[in-house]
N, CA and C atoms as an extended XYZ file, in Angstrom:
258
Properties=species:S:1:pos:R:3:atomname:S:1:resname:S:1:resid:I:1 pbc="F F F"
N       191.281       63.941       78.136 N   UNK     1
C       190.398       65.052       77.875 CA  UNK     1
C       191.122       66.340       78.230 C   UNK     1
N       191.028       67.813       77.255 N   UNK     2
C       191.635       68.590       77.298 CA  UNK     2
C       190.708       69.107       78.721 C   UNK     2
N       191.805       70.141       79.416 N   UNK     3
C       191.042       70.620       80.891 CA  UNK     3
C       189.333       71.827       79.798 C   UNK     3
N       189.646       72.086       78.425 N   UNK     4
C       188.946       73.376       78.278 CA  UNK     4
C       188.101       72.824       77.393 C   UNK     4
N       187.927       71.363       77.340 N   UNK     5
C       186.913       70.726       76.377 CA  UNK     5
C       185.608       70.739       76.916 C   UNK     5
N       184.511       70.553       75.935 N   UNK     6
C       183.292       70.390       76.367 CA  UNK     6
C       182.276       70.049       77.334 C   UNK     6
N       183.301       68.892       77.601 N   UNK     7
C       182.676       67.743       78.561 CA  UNK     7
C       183.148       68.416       79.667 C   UNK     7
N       184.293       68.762       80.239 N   UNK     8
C       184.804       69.553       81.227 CA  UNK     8
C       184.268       70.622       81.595 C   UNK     8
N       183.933       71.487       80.558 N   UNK     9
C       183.417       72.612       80.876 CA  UNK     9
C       181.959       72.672       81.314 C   UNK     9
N       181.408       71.645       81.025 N   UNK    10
C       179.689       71.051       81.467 CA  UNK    10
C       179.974       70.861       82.611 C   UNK    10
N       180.697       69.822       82.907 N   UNK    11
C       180.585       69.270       84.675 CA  UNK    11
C       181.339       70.461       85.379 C   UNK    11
N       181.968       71.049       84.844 N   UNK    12
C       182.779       72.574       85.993 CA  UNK    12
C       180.838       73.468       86.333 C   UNK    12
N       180.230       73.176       85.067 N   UNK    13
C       179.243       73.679       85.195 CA  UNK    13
C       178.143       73.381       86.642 C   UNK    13
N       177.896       72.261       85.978 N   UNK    14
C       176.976       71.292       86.862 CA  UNK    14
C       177.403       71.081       88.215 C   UNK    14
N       178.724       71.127       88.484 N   UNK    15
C       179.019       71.403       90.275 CA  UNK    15
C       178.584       72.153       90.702 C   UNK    15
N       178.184       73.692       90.430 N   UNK    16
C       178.227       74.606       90.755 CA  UNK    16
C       176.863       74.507       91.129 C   UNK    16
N       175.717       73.914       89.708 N   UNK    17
C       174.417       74.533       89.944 CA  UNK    17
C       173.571       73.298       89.032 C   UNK    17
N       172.248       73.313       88.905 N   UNK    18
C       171.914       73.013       88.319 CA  UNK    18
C       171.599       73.984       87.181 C   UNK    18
N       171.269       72.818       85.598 N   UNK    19
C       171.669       73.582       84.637 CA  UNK    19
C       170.410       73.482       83.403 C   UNK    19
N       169.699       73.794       83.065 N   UNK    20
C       168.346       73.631       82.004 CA  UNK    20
C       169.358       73.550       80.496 C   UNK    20
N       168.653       72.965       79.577 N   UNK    21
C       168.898       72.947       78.393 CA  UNK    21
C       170.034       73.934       77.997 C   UNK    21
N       169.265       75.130       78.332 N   UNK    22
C       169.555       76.450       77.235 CA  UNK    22
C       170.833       76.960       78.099 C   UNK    22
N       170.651       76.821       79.423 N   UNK    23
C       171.801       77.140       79.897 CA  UNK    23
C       173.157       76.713       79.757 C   UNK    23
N       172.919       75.403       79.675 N   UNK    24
C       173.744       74.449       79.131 CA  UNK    24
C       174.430       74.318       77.686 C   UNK    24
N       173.541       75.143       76.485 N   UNK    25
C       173.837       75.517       75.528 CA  UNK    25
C       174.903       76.671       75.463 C   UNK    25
N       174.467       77.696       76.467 N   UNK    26
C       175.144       78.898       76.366 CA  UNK    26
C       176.655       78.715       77.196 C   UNK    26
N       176.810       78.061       78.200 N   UNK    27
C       178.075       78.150       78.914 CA  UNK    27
C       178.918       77.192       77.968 C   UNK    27
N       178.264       76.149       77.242 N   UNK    28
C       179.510       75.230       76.936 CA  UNK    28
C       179.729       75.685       75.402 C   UNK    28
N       178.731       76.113       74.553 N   UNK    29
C       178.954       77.349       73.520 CA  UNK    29
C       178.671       75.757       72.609 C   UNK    29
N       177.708       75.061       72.870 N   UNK    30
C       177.103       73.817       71.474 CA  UNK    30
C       175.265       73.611       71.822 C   UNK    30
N       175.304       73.106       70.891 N   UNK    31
C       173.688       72.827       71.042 CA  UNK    31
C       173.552       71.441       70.595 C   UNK    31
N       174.607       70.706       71.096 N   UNK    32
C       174.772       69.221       71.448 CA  UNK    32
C       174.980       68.903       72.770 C   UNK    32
N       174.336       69.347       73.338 N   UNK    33
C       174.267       69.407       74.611 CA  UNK    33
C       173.572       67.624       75.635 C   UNK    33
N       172.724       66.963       74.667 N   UNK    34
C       172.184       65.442       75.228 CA  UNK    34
C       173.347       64.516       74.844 C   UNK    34
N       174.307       65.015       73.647 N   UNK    35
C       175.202       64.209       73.432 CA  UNK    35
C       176.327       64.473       74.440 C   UNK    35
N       176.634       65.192       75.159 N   UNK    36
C       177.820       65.533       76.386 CA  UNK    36
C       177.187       64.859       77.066 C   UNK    36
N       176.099       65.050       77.705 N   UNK    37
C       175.700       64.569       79.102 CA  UNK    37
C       175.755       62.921       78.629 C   UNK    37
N       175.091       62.444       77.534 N   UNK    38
C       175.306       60.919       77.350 CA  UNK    38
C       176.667       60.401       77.536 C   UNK    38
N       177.869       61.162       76.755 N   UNK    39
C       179.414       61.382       76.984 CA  UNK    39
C       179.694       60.629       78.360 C   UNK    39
N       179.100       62.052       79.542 N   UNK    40
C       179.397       61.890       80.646 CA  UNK    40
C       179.012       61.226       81.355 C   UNK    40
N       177.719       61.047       81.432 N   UNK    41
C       177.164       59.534       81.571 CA  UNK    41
C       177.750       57.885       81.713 C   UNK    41
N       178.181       58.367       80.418 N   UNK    42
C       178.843       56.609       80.312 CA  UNK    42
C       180.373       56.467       80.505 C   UNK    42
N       181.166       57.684       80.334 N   UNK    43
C       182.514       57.795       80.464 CA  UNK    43
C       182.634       57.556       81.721 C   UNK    43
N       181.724       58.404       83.050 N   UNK    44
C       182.203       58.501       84.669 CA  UNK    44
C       181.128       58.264       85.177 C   UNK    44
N       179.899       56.873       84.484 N   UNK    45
C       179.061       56.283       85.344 CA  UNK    45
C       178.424       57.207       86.071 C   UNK    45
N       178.046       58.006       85.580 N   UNK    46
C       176.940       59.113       86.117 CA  UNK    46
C       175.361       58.549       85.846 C   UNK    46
N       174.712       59.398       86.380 N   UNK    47
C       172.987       58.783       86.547 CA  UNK    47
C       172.548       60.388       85.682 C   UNK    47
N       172.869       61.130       86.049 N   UNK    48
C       172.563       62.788       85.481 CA  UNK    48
C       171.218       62.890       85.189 C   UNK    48
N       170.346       62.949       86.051 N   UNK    49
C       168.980       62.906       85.013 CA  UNK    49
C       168.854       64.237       84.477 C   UNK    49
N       167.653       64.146       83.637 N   UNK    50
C       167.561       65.288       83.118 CA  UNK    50
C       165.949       65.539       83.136 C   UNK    50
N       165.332       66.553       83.991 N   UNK    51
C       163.953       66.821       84.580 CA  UNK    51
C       163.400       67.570       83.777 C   UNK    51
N       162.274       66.910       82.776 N   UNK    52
C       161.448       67.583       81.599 CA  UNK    52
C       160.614       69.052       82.541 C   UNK    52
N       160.734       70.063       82.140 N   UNK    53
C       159.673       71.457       83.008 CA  UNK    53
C       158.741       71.810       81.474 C   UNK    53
N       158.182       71.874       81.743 N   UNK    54
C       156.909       72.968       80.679 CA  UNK    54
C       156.961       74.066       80.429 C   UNK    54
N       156.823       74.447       79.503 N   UNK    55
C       157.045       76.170       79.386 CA  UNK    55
C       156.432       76.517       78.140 C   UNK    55
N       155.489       77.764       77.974 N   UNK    56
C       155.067       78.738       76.944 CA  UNK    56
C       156.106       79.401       76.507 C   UNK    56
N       155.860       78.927       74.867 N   UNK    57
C       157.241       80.473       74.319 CA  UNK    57
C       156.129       81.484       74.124 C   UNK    57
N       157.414       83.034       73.766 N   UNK    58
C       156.372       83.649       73.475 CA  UNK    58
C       155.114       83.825       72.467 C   UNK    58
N       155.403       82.787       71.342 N   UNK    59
C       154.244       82.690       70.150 CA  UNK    59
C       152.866       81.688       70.941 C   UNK    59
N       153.374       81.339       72.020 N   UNK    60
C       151.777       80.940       72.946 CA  UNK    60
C       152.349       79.475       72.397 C   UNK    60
N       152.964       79.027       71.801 N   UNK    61
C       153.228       77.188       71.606 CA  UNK    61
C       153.638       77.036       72.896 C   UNK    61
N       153.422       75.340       73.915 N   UNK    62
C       154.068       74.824       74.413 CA  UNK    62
C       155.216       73.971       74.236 C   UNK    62
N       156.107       73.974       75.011 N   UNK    63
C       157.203       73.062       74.619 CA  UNK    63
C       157.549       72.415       76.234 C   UNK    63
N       158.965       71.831       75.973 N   UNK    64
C       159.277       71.569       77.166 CA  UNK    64
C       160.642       71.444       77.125 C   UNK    64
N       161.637       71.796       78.276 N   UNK    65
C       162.975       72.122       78.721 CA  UNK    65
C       163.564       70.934       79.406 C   UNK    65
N       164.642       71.204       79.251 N   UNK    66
C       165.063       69.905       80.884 CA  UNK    66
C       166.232       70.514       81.699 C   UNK    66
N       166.000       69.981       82.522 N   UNK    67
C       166.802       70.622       83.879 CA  UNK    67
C       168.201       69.479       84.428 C   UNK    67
N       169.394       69.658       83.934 N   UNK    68
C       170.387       68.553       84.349 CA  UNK    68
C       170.630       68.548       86.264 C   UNK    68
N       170.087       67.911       86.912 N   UNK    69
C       170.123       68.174       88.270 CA  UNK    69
C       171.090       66.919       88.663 C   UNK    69
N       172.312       66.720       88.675 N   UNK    70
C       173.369       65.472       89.508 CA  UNK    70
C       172.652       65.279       90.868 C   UNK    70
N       172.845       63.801       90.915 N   UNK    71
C       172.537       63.116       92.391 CA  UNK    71
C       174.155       63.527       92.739 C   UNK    71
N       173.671       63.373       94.583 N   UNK    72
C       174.816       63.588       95.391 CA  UNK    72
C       175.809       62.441       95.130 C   UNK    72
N       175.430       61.483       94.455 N   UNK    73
C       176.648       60.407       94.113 CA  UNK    73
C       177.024       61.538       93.104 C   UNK    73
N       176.493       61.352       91.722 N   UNK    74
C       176.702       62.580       90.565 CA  UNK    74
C       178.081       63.900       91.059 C   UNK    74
N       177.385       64.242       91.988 N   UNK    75
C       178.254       65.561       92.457 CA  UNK    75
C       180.049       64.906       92.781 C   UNK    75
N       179.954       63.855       93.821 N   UNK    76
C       181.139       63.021       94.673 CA  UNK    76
C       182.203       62.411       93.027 C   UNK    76
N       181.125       62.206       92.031 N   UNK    77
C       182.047       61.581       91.159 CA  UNK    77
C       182.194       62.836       90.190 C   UNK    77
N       181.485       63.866       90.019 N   UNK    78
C       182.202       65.229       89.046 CA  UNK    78
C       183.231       65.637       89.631 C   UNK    78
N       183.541       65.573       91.219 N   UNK    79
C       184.191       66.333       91.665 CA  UNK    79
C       185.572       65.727       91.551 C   UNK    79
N       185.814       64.298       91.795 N   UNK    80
C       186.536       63.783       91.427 CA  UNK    80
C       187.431       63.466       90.250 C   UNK    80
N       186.634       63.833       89.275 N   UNK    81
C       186.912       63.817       88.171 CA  UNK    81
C       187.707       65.008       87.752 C   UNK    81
N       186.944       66.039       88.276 N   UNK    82
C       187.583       67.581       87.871 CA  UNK    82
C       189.052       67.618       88.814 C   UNK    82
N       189.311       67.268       89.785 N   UNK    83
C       190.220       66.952       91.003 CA  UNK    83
C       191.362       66.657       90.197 C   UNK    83
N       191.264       65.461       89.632 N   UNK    84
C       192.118       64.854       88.496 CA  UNK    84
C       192.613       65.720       87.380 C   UNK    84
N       191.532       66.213       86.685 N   UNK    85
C       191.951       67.011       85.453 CA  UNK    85
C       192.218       66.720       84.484 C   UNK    85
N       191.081       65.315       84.283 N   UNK    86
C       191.021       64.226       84.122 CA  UNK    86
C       190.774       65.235       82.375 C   UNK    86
């Protein structure tokens, strides 16, 4: 994996912080964003959940977001991974 690819640039993400949908859209610059995390998931045995939140847009529809939050295993194995440069 290139150090400036997708998948890399998600988990440089996700160390840092937790990350919602849209955020996740905007730093890694795709809006394939369930297909990375599945990526990462299965490539480095990650758990990654992803925490549905609720939200009003402004036309008054509901929808709903998700929030990528890594378990502290999650974190021990991104970090490792990025360590590598993998």
């Amino acid at each position: 994996m290139r150090k400036n690819s997708q998948l890399y640039i998600f988990l440089s993400a996700l160390i840092t912080r937790n990350l919602s949908t849209l955020e996740a859209e905007q730093v890694v610059r795709t809006t394939r964003i369930a297909n990375i995390a599945t990526t990462a998931r299965k490539r480095f045995n990650l758990s990654l959940p992803c925490i549905p939140h609720p939200h009003t847009r402004v036309d008054g529809t509901r929808g709903t977001y998700g929030i990528y939050s890594p378990t502290p295993t999650d974190r021990k194995r991104i970090e490792e991974v990025l360590a590598k440069g993998a």
